[in-house]
Structure formats: structure tokens, C-alpha cells
N, C-alpha and C positions, 0 to 999 in steps of 0.2 A: 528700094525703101518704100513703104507704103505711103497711100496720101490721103488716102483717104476713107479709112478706117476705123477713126479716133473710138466709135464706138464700141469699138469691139465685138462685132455681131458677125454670125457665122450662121448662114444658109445654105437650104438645098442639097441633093446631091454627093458636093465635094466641101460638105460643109467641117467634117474634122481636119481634113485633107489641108483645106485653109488655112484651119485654128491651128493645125501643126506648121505654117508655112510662115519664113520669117518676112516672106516679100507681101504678106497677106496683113501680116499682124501690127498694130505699132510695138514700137522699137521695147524691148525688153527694159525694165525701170531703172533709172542712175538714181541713188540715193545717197546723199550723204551723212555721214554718220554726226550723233551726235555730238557735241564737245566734250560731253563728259568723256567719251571715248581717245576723242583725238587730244594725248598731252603737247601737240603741237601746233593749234591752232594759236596760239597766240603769237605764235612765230611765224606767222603768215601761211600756213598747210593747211588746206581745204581737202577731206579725202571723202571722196565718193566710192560705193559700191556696186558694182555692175550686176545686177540679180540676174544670172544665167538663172536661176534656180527659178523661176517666173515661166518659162518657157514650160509646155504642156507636159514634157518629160520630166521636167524640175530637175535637170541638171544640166552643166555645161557640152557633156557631152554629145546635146542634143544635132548641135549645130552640126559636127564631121558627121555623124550618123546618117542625117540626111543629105548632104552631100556626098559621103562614099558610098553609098545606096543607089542613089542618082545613077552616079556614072561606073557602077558594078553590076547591076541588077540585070538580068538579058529578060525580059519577059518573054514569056513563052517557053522559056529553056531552066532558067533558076526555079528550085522547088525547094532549096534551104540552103544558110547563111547562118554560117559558123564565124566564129570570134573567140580570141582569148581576150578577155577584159572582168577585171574584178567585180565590175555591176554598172557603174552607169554608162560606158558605151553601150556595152551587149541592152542591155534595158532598151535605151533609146534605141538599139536597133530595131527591137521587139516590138516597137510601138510602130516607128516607122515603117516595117517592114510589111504590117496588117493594113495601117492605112494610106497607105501608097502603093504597094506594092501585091495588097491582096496573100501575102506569104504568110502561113502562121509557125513553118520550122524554122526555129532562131534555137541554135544551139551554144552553149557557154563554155567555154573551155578556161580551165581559172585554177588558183593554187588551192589543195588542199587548208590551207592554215586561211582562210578566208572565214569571218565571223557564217555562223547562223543565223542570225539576224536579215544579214545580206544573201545567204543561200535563199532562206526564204522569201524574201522580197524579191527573189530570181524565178523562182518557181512561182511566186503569187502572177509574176506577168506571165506566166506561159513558158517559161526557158528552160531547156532540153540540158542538163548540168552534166558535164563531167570534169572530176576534179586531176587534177597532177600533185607529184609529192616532188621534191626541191623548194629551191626560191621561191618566194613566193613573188617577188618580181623578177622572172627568168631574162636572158640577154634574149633576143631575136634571133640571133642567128645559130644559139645553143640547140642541139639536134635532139638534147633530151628533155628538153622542156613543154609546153603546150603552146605555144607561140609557133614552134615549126609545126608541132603535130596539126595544127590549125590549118596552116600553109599546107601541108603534105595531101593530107583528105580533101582539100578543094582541087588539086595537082590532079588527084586521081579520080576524081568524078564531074563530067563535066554540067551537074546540073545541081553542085555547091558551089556556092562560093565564100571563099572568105575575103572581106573589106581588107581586113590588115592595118587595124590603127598605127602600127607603128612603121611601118613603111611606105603608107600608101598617101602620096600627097595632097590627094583631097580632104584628109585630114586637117591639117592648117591649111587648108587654102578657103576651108571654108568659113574661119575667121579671118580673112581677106576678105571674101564674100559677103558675108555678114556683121558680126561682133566689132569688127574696126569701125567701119562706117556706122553703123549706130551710133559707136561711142564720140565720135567723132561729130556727128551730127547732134546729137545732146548736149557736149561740153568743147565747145569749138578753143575753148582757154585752155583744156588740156595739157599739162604737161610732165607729168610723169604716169608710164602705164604698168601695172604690176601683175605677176599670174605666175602660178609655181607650173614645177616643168614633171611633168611625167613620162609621158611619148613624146613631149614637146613643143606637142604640136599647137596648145592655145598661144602659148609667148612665140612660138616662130611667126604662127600667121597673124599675128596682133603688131609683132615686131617690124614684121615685113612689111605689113599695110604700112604705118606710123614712120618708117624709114621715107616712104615712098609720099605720105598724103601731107606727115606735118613730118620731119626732120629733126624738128628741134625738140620731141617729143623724147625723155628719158625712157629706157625701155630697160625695166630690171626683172628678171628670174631670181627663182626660188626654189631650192631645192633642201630635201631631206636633208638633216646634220646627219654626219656617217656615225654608222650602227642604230639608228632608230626609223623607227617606221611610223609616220603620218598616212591614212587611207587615200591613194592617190598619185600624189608625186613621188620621184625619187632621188636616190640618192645623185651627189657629181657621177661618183666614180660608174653607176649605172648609165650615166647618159651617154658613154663614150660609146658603144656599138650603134648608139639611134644615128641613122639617117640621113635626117632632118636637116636642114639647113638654118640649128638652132645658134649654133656661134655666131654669125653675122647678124641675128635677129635679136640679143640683149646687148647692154651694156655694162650690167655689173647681174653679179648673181651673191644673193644670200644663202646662209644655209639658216632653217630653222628646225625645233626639235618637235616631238611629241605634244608633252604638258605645256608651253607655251601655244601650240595648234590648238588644243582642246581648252584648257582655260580662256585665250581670246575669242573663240566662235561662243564661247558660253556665253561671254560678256557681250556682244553682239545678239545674242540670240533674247536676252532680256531684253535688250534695248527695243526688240523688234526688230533688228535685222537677221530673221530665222536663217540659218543658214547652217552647214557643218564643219567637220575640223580643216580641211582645208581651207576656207575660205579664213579661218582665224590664222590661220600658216599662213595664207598669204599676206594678211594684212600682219602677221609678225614681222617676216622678210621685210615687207616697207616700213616697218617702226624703226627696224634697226639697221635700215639705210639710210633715215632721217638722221638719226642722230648720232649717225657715223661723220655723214655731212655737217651736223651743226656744230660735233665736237673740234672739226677741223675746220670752219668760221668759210664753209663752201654753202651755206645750206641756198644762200640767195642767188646763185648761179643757177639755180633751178627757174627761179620766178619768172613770170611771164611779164607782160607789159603792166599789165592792173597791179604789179608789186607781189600776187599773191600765186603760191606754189600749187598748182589741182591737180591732186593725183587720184587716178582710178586703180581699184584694184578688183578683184572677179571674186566674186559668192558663187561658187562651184558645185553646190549639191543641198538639201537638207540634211538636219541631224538626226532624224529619229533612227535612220538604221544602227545606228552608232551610239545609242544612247547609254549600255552598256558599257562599252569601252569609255566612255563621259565618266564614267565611275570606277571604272580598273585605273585610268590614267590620272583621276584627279583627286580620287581620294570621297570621303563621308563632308570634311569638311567645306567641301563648295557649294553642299547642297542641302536645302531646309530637313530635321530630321523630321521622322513621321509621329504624328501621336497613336499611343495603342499599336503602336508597330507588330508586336508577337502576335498579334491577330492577322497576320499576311499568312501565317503558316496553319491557323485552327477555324473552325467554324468556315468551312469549304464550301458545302453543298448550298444547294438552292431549297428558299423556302418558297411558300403556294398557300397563299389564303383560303381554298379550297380546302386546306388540311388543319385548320386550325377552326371547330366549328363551337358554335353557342349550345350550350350544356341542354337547353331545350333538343337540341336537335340532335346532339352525339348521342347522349344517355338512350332513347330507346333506339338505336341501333346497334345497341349492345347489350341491354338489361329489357327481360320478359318480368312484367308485375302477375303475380299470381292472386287467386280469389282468396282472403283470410278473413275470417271475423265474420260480419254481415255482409249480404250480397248487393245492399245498396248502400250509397252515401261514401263520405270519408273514411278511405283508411286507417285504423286506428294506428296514433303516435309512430309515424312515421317520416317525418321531418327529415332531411340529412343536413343533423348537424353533429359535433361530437357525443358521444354518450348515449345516443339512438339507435346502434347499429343492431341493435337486437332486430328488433322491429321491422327494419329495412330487409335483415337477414331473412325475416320469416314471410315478406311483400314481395323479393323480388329475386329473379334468378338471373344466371349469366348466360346468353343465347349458344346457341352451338354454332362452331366453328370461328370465334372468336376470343381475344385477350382482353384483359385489363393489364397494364404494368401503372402501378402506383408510385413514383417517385418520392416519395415524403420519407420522413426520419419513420425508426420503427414503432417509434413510442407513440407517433400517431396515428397510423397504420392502424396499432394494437383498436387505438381509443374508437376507430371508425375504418372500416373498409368495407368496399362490393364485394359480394359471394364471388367468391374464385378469382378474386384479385391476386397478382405479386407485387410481393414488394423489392426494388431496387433502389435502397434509399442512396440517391443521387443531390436531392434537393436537401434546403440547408434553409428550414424561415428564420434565420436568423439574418441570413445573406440578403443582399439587395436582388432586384432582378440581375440576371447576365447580363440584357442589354443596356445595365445604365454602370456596369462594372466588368472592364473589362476581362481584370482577372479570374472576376468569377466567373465569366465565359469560358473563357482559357481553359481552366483547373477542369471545369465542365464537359465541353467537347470535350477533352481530352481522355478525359472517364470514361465516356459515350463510346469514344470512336475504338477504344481498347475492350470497351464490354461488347460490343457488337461487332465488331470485326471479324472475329472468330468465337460466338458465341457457345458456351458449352453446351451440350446434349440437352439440358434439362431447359434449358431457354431456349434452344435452339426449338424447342418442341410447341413454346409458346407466337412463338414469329410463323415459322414456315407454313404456307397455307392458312394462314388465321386473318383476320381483319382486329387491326390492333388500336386499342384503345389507351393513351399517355396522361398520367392525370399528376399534377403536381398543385403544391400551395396556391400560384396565381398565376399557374398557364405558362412561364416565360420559359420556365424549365422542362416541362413537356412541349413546347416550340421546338428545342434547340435538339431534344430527343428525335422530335417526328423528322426532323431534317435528316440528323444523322440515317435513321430507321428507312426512310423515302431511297436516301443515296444506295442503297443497299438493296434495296428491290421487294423492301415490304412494304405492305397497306398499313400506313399508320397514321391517324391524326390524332389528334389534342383537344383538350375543353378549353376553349378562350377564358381566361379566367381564373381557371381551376377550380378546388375545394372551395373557392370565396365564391364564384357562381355556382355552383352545385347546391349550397348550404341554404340558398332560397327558396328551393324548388317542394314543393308538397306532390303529395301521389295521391291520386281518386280514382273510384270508380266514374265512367262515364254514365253518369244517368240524366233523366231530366230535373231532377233538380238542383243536383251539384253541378248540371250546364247557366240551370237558371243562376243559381248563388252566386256563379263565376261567369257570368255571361262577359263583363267587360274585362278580365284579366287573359292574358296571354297564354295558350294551352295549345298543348299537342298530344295525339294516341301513341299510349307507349304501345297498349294493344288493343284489340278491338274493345274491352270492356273498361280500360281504365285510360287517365290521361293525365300526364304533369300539368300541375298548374301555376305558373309562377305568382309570386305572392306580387299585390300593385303598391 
């Protein structure tokens, strides 16, 4: 046990080595749950949770990992270590194996019907996956499962090995080694210890310590209700080929299901005790060993000298691998619904402020103003605003190798457009912006992503190779265009604004006196002889 630690600081060297190391570290946190949780504190039950899940692996598994590692590993000769385990042993082995051991082939042998979720959390650490088709928790000694193939490939190469969680007794011995004596040393009043049974091997070597250090300690297992499956433990009928010298190490054993596993770690996991569906499985199994006892007027045979009943039970893993299955198993109803939900499925891509520019600046990277009227001064009645577009027509042209696509209704279009605009009337000034409705985003994208997707020839001619210009009412809707157009692999931006900024904007020549007249207003060269000027 460490002594002197308390701060938790990890130097030098072997400084993860440490941080992974239980004789290095203090003791992994006892917490006890809140009342609202426990319906039996009034009955004198104090229950604690033992956060395996704290430890640098953030799972129970951590503890045999590094101990079967320990006393398996030959340095100099091991160059990879194979395992079947559905993720948190093999994980922790993966961890352990780099930072002690210097090893990075940690290979996973596991059932096919194993979440994706948990594949990829396998592969995110580095782990070498190969799957098996049967059981998904096969016996040990079944010859066509991944438990012996595990066995067989280390048989035959002597520089694999496999640990063999479920036969090899450093496994529980290393909650002897460790996990007891903590717990034991934090809650010295301890008297009931609880942990579901998968390999065994947490409640053998918890059991065995607790036989040995306090006696009078109740020691209860948990297992699987038959025909369901919790991430972890299992069933009675599965534990008969283990091993383990788990019969002498409990005293009564529960069976718990699924949905009571998953609905308790959730209620746990609000509370703050983050943890996943095992550890709500286990704390099931002791709900309904309390009140097996109280129904039969035993529950005080438990208590200790203080009057009061302290049971520990084990927080085994986090939930987020599992989060999914939180929703297959529990339903919509245990969980807040979302607003604007149907937006999870539309408006995908990524927007870029780069791509959405001020109408000073887009406009002459798309429109050449031409010499009309006099050669100096103002342009004659050229304004963009409705009912002007003559004017404009005969001011200004549309650059080569470039679009305009006009979003607006036709009938505005008609009243005002840029020479060699299209029109896609997509937008609706009737509508609010998309981004303040979500529907109208929705119905929007939606448009978008089916006009462009496979664009016909005649558009198709407007995009490809072009630098595209998106112009709608006020901008929100040539946004949500330039996104879709961007995701797609064309050069497309938007006028911040739209037609509302555009409609400011006047066209001059640049000379000296239309610089002097507009010397304090805001201007840019559309081309070398003329210059937008925004009105102040």
C-alpha cells in the first residue's frame, strides 16, 4: 500500500510506470452513494462504491492485467500476447504491456456479436482484433471457440504468450494483492463485499482475501439472469467449466437482468457515480439481497458493532462504450428528447467564414464594369436596386470562367438580375432565415443536397471548373447553398447579406474627383477605371 503519495505526482523516468502502479498510487476512491439512491439507508445500509474505474486503465480489469503480465511476460523472449477478452482485460493488457513491458503486439481474440463501439475502442488502443462466430461467451475448454485458439497459438510459438484470464490464477490473486486490502483499509467497518462473476476471478480473489483478513465479511456474487446478457459477467450455468476456486469464495449469489443493469448505472451515472452497466448489475444483485434479508426480518445479522450495515460493491468500467446499447436496452423514454432533432440527419457539411464574403468584396470578383456614357464621373442611374437592372445590364458584365446562381423567387429575378445570372429559386422572402427555423433549413438542405448531387448537364456546366458566386434575399440561404456546393468540391461562396447588401452599393468611375467626392466613404476597384462605392 502506498504511504506516501497522497499527492498524487508521478516523475522521471518510470514516471507512467508509477502512475500505472497500485503500490505507487493511493488507494483507488470508496464513495458512497447518495441516499436518494440507496432505498435502504434508513434501515441502517450504508453502501459504498469502489471506483475500479479510477485506475489509469478505467477499468476493473486493470488489477489481473498487471499482475498476469508480471509473472507471464519472459523479457527478452515475449514479442506478443494474445488474449480472448471482450475489451477491458485485453485493453488493460495493451496499456500495460507498452508501459512495463515495452511490448506493442497485444492481440484480441473476442466474439464476433461484440458492439462496434467496443471494436473500436480496441483498435483506438492499438489491438490486433480477430473475431470468432458462436458464443459470445464460449466455455474454456470448448475446442472451437477463441479461448482455446488463444491457448493453442501461444502452445505453439514460444515467443506468444497468452495470460489466460480465465485459468490463470494471477488473475484473482491479484485482488488479494491489491483490491481487498484497499478496501479494507478505507472501510475497516466493512461488512458486506459485492462484485458480479465473469471469469470469477474479482469475487474469488475479494472473497478469499475477506475469508482470510475479516471473516465475518458477507461475500455475495452476481451473475447474469439466464438467457440475458449484461457486458461482462455471466451466466450460473457458464460459470461451471471456470476453474477458479469461486464456490468457497461467495456466500450467496444473485442473478440480475439486462434493463435493471442499464437503468441502475444510468441513475448512478447522474448522480455522479460515472460508471457502466455492470457496475448498476452489481449494485442490482445487492438491492435484491438487501431486501431478500429484510423481507425475512434477517437484514440485522448483517450489521456490524456501530448498528450500521457497510456494504461495498465494484464500479467495473465506464459507460460511454455502451452508450448505444443505454438506448436499445432502455428505451427513448429515460432520456431527455432533443429539440430540432431532424436536423441530426440534414445540413452535414461544414461552413468557413472565408466563404461567405461582404458584397464589396465578392461582387468584383465576379462582375467587369464597362466604359458607358461619359468617361468621367458617375455612372449614369445605376444603383442595384429593383427596377434598375437596365442600367447595370448595360455597366457591367460577368467575368469569364465564373457563375452567378441567384437563389430568389422568379418574379424577382425577372425585376433585377446580373448579366448571365441563374436562377434556382430555392429561397422563399417570405420565409424566416433557415437558421432561426429549423424547418426551413430542413425542406432547404434538402432541395440543395438533391439539386446538387447529381446535377443535370446544363448546371452541371455552371459548377464544374467555374468560381461560383450564391446570392439570395439576405445571405442565410446562399450560406446553407455554399456549404452544400463546398462539400461537393466546388469553389463557391455567398454575399453576407444578400440583395439587402448589394442594393447599397453605387458604381463609379475612378477619377479624381469622384475619389475626392467619396474620399471618406468605403470603396474598392471593381477595375482598374471604376470603383464600388458604398453609400455612408
Amino acid at each position: 500500500m502506498p504511504g506516501n503519495n497522497f499527492l498524487n505526482v508521478y516523475k522521471g523516468p518510470n514516471s507512467v510506470r508509477d502512475y500505472f502502479d497500485p503500490d505507487s498510487a493511493p488507494p483507488l476512491p470508496l464513495v458512497e452513494i447518495p441516499d436518494k439512491l440507496n432505498p435502504y439507508r434508513r434501515d441502517g445500509v450504508r453502501i459504498y462504491a469502489k471506483m475500479m474505474t479510477m485506475h489509469p486503465a478505467n477499468n476493473v480489469k486493470a488489477m489481473p492485467a498487471l499482475n498476469l503480465l508480471e509473472k507471464s511476460v519472459v523479457s527478452g523472449k515475449t514479442n506478443t500476447i494474445i488474449e480472448y477478452s471482450s475489451g477491458s482485460t485485453v485493453i488493460s493488457m495493451s496499456l500495460v504491456s507498452r508501459v512495463y513491458h515495452g511490448i506493442p503486439d497485444v492481440r484480441a481474440f473476442l466474439s464476433n456479436k461484440t458492439s462496434l463501439a467496443k471494436l473500436r475502442l480496441m483498435q483506438f488502443f492499438g489491438l490486433n482484433i480477430t473475431l470468432f462466430g458462436g458464443p459470445s461467451q464460449p466455455e474454456p475448454t470448448d475446442e472451437r471457440g477463441g479461448i482455446r485458439a488463444a491457448e493453442i497459438m501461444a502452445e505453439d510459438n514460444e515467443s506468444i504468450i497468452n495470460p489466460n484470464q480465465y485459468g490463470n490464477d494471477d488473475n484473482w490473486k491479484s485482488h488479494i494483492r491489491w483490491t481487498g486490502p484497499q478496501i479494507l483499509k478505507q472501510l475497516p467497518e466493512i461488512n458486506l463485499i459485492c462484485a458480479g462473476m465473469g471469469t470469477s476471478g474479482t469475487i474469488t480473489g475479494l472473497g478469499s482475501y475477506f475469508k482470510e483478513a475479516k471473516p465475518s465479511v458477507f461475500r455475495l456474487g452476481v451473475c447474469t439472469a439466464a438467457g440475458d446478457r449484461v457486458p461482462g459477467p455471466r451466466s450460473f450455468a457458464l460459470l461451471a467449466p471456470v476453474e477458479f476456486p469461486w464456490k468457497s469464495a461467495i456466500d450467496h449469489i444473485e442473478h440480475v437482468g439486462s434493463h435493471d443493469s442499464f437503468s441502475l448505472s444510468l441513475d448512478l451515472c447522474r448522480e455522479g457515480i460515472v460508471c457502466g452497466p455492470s457496475s448498476g448489475f452489481n449494485l442490482k444483485g445487492l438491492f435484491q439481497f438487501i431486501e431478500k434479508q429484510k423481507a425475512a426480518g434477517t437484514l440485522q445479522n448483517l450489521a456490524g458493532a456501530d448498528g450500521e450495515i457497510h456494504c461495498v460493491f465494484l464500479c467495473c468500467d465506464l459507460p460511454y462504450q455502451y452508450i448505444n446499447e443505454y438506448f436499445d436496452k432502455l428505451g427513448s423514454g429515460y432520456f431527455p428528447s432533443i429539440t430540432n432533432e431532424p436536423l441530426t440527419k440534414v445540413d452535414l457539411y461544414r461552413y468557413d467564414e472565408a466563404w461567405e464574403k461582404d458584397a464589396a468584396v465578392a461582387l468584383p470578383l465576379f462582375l467587369d464594369v464597362k466604359r458607358v456614357g461619359r468617361q468621367d464621373g458617375p455612372l449614369p442611374d445605376v444603383r442595384l436596386e429593383a427596377g434598375k437592372g437596365k442600367g447595370v445590364n448595360e455597366a457591367i458584365s460577368l467575368k469569364e470562367g465564373v457563375s452567378i446562381i441567384d437563389l430568389r423567387q422568379p418574379a424577382d429575378f425577372e425585376k433585377f438580375n446580373f448579366p448571365g445570372s441563374v436562377n434556382l429559386p430555392f429561397a422563399d422572402p417570405s420565409s424566416p432565415s433557415p437558421f432561426s427555423n429549423p424547418a426551413g433549413l430542413e425542406a432547404l438542405w434538402l432541395k440543395l443536397e438533391d439539386c446538387f448531387k447529381t446535377p443535370q448537364e446544363e448546371l452541371l456546366s455552371l459548377l464544374q471548373g467555374k468560381r461560383i458566386l450564391l446570392l439570395c434575399y439576405d445571405g442565410d440561404s446562399s450560406r446553407v447553398a455554399t456549404s452544400v456546393l463546398r462539400a461537393k468540391g466546388y469553389e463557391a461562396d455567398s454575399v453576407r447579406g444578400g440583395f439587402r447588401a448589394i442594393s447599397g452599393l453605387d458604381v463609379r468611375y475612378q477619377s479624381n474627383d469622384v475619389a475626392n467626392d467619396h474620399e471618406n466613404k468605403p470603396s474598392i476597384a471593381v477595375a482598374r477605371e471604376v470603383e464600388l462605392i458604398t453609400p455612408s
